[in-house]
KOLVEXLO-305314 format. One record per residue: residue in three letters; x, y, z of N, C-alpha, C, O in turn; residue number from 1. Coordinates in steps of 0.05 Angstrom, whole numbers, plus 32768, in hexadecimal, padded with zeros to 4 digits. Layout:
REM residues N
NODE | lopa | nX | nY | nZ | caX | caY | caZ | cX | cY | cZ | oX | oY | oZ | doti
NODE | Ala | X | Y | Z | X | Y | Z | X | Y | Z | X | Y | Z | NUM $
...
This chain:
REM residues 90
NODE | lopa | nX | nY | nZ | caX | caY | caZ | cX | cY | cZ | oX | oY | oZ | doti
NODE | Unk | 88EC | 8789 | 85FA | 88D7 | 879B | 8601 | 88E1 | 87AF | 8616 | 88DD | 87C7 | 8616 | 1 $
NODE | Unk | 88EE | 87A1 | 862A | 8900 | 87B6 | 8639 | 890C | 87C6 | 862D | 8902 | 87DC | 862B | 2 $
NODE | Unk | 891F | 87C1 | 8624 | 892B | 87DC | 8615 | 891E | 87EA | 8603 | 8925 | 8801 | 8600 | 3 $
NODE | Unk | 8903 | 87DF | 85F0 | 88FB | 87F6 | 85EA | 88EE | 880F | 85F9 | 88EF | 8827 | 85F4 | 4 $
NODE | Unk | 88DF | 87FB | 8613 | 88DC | 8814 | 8623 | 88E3 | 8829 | 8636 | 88D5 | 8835 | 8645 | 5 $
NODE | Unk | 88FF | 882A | 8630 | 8912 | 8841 | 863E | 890F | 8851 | 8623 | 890D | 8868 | 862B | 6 $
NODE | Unk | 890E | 8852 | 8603 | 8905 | 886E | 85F7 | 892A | 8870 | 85EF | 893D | 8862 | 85E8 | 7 $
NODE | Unk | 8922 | 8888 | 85F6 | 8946 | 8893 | 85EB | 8957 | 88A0 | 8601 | 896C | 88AD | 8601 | 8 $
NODE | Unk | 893E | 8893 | 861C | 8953 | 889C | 8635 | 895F | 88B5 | 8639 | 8972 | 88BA | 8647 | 9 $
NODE | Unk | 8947 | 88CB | 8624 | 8953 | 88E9 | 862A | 8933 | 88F5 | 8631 | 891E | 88F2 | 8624 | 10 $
NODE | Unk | 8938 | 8902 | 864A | 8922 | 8913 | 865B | 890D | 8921 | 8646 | 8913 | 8936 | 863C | 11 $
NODE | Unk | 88FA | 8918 | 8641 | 88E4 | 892C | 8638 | 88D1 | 893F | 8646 | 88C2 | 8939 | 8659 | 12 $
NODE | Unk | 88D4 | 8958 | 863A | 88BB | 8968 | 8648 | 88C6 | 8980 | 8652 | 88D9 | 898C | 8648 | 13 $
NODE | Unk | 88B8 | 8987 | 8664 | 88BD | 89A8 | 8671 | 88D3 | 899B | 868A | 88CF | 8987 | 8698 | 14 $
NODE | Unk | 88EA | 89AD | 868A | 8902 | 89AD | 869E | 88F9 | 89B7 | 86B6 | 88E7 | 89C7 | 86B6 | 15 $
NODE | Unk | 8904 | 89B0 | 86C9 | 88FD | 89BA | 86EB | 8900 | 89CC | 86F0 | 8916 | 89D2 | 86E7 | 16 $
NODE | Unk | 88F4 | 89E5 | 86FE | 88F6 | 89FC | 86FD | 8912 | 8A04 | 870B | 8923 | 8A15 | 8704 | 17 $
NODE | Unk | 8910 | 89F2 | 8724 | 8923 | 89ED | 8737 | 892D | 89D4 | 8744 | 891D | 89C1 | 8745 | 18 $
NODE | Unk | 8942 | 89D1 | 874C | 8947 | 89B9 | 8751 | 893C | 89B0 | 8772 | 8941 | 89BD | 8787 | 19 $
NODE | Unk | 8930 | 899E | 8771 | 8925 | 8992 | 8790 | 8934 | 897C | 8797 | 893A | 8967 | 878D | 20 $
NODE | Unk | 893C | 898A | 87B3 | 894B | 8976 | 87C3 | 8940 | 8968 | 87D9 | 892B | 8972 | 87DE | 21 $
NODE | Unk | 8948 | 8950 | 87EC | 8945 | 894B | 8806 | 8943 | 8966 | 881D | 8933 | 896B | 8830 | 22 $
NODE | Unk | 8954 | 8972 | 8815 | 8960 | 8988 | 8824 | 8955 | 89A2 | 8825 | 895A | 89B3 | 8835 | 23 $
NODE | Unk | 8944 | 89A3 | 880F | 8932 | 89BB | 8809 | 8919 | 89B3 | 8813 | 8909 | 89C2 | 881F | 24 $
NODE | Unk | 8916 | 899E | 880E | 88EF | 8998 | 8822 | 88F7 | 8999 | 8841 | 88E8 | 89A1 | 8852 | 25 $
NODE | Unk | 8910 | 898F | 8845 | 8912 | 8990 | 8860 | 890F | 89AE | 8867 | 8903 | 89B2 | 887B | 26 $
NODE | Unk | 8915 | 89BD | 885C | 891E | 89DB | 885F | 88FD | 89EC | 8867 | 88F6 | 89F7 | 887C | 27 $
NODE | Unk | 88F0 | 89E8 | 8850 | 88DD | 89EB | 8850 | 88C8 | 89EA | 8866 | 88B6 | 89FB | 8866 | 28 $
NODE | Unk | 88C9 | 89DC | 8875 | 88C4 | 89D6 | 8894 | 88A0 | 89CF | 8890 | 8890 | 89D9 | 88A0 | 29 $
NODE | Unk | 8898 | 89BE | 887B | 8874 | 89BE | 8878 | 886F | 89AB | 8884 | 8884 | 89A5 | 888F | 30 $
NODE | Unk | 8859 | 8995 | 888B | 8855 | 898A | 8898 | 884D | 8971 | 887F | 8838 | 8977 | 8873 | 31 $
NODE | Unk | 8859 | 8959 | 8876 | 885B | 894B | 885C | 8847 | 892B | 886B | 8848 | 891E | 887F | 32 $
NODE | Unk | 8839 | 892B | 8857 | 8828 | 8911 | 8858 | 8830 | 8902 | 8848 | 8829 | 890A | 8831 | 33 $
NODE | Unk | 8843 | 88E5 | 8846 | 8845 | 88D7 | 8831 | 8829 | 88BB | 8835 | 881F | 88B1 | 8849 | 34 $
NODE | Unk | 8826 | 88B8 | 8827 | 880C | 88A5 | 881F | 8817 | 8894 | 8808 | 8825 | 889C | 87F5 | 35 $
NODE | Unk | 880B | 8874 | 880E | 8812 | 885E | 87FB | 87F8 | 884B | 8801 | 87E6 | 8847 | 8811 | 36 $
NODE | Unk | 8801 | 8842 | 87E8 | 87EB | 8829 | 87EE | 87FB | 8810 | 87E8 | 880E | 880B | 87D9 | 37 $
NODE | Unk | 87EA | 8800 | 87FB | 87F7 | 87E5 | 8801 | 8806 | 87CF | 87F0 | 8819 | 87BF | 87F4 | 38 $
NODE | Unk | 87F4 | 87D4 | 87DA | 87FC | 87CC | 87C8 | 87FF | 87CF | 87A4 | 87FA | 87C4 | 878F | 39 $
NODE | Unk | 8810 | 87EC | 87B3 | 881A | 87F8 | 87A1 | 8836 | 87F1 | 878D | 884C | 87F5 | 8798 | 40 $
NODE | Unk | 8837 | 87E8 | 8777 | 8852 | 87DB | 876D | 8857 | 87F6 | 875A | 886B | 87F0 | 874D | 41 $
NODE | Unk | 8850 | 880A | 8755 | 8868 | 8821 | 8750 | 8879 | 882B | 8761 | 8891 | 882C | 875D | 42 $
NODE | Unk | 8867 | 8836 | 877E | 8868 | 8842 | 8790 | 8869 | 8838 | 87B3 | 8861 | 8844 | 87C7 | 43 $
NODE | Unk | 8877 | 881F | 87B0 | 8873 | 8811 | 87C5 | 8870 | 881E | 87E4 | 886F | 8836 | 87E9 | 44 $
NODE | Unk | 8870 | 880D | 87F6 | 886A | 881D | 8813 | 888A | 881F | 881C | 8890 | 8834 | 8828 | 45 $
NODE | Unk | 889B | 880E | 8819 | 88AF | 8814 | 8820 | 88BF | 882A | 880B | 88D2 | 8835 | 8817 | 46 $
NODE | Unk | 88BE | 882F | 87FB | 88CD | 8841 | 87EE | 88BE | 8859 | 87F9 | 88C8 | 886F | 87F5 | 47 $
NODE | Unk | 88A0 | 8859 | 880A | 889A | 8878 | 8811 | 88A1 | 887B | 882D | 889D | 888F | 883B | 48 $
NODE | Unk | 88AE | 8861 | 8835 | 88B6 | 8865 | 8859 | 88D3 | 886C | 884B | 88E0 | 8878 | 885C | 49 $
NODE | Unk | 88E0 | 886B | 8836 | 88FF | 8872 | 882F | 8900 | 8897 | 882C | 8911 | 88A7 | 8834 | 50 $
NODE | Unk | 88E7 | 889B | 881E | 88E6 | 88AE | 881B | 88E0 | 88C5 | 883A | 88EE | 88D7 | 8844 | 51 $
NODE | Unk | 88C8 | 88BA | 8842 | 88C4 | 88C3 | 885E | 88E4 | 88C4 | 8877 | 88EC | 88D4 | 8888 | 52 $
NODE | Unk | 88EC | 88B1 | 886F | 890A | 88B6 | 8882 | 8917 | 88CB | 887F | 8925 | 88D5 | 8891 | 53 $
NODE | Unk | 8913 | 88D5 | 8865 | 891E | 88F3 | 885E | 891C | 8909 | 8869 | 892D | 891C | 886A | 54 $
NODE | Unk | 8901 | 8907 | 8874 | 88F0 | 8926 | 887B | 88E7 | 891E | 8899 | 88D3 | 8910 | 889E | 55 $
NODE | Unk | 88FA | 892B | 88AC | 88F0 | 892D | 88CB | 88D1 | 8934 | 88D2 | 88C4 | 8947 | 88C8 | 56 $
NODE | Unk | 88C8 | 8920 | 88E5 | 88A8 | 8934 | 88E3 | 888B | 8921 | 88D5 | 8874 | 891D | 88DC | 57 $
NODE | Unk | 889C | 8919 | 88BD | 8885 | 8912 | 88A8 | 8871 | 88FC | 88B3 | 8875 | 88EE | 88C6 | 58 $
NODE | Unk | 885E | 88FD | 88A6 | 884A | 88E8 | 88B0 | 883F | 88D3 | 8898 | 8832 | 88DA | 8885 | 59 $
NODE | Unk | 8845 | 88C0 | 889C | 8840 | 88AB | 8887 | 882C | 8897 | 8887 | 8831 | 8887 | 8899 | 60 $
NODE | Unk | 8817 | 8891 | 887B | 8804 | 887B | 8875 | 8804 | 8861 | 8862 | 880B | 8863 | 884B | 61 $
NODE | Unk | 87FE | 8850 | 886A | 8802 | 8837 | 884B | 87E2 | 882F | 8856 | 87D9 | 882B | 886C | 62 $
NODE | Unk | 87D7 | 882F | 883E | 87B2 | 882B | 8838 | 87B8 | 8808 | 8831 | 87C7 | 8803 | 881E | 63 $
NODE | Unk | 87AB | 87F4 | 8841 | 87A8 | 87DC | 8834 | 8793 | 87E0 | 8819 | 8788 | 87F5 | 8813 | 64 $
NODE | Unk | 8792 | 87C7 | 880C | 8788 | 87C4 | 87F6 | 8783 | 87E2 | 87E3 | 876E | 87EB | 87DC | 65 $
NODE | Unk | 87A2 | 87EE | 87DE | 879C | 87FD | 87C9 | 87B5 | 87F6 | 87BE | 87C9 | 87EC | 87C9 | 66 $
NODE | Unk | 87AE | 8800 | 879C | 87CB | 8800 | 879A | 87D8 | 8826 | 879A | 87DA | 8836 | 87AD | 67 $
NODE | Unk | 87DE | 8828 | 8774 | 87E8 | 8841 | 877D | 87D7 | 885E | 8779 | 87E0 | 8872 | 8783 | 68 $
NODE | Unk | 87C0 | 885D | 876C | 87AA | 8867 | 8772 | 879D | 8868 | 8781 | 8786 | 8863 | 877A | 69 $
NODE | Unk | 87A1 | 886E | 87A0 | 879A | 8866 | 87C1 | 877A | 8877 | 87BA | 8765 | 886C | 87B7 | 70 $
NODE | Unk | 877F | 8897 | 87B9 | 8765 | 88AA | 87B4 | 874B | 889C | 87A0 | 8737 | 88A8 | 879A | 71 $
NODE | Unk | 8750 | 8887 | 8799 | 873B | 887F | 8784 | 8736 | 8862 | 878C | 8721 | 8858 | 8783 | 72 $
NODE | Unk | 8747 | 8850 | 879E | 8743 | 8838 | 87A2 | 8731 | 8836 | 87C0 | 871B | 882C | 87C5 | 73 $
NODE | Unk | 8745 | 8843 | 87CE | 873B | 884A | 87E8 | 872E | 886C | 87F5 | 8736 | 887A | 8808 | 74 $
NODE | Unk | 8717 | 8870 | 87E1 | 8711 | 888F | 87E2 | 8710 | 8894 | 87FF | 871F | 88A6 | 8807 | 75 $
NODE | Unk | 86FF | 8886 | 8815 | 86FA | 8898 | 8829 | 8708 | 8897 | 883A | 8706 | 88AB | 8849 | 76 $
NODE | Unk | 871F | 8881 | 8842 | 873A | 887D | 884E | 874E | 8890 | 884A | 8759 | 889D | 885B | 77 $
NODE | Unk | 8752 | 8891 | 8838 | 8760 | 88AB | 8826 | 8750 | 88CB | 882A | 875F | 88DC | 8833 | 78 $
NODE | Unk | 8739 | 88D1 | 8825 | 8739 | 88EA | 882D | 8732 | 88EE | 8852 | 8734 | 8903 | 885F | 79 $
NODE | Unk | 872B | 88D6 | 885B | 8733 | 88E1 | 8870 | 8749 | 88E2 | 8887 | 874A | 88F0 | 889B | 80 $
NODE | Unk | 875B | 88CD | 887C | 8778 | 88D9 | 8881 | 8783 | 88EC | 887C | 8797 | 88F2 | 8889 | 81 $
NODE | Unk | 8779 | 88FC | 8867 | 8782 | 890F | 885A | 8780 | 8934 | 8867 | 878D | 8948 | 8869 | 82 $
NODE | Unk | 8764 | 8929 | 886D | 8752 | 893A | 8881 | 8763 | 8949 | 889B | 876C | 895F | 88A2 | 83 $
NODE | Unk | 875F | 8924 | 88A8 | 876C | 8925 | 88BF | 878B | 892F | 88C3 | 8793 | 8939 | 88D9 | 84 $
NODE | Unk | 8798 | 892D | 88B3 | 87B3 | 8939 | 88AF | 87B4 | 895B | 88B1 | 87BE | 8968 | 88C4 | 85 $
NODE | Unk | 87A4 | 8967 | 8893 | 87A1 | 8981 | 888F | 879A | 898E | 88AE | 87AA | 8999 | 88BC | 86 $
NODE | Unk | 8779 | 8987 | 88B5 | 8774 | 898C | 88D4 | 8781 | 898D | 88E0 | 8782 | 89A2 | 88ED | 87 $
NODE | Unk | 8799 | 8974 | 88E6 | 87B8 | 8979 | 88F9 | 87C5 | 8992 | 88F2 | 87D2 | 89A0 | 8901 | 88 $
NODE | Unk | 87C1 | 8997 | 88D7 | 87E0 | 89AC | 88D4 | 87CE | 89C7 | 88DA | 87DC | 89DB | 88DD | 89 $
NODE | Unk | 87B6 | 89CD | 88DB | 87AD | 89EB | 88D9 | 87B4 | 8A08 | 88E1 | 87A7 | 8A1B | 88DA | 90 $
């Protein structure tokens, strides 16, 4: 069943317009919110503190009892972190 679900292991769909790097968001200089939920098994919390190590600055949240649908598990935790962030950057 594993192997059938890798497919034929060749990229489908529309190609990247451009290529995105570490180095280019850094560049970019925006102010990046990563958000996870706790118990998230696509998207875990540590793979978004791996990612957050990337980007000086960033500000990171992990929502208990969500998984990776945080905006739908935990609606009002989520928009008002969300809030409160945007408000920071105005």
């Amino acid at each position: 069943m594993e192997q059938k679900s890798r497919g034929d292991e060749i990229r489908h769909g529309q190609k990247a317009k451009s290529n995105i790097t570490w180095e280019k968001i850094r560049d970019a200089n925006i102010p990046i919110f990563f958000i996870a939920g706790g118990a998230d098994l696509y998207q875990p919390p540590s793979m978004m503190r791996a990612a957050a190590r990337e980007i000086p600055h960033s500000n990171t949240l992990v929502i208990p009892e969500a998984g990776h649908a945080v905006q739908w598990e935990q609606p009002e935790l989520f928009n008002h972190s969300v809030l409160k962030f945007l408000n920071k950057h105005r």
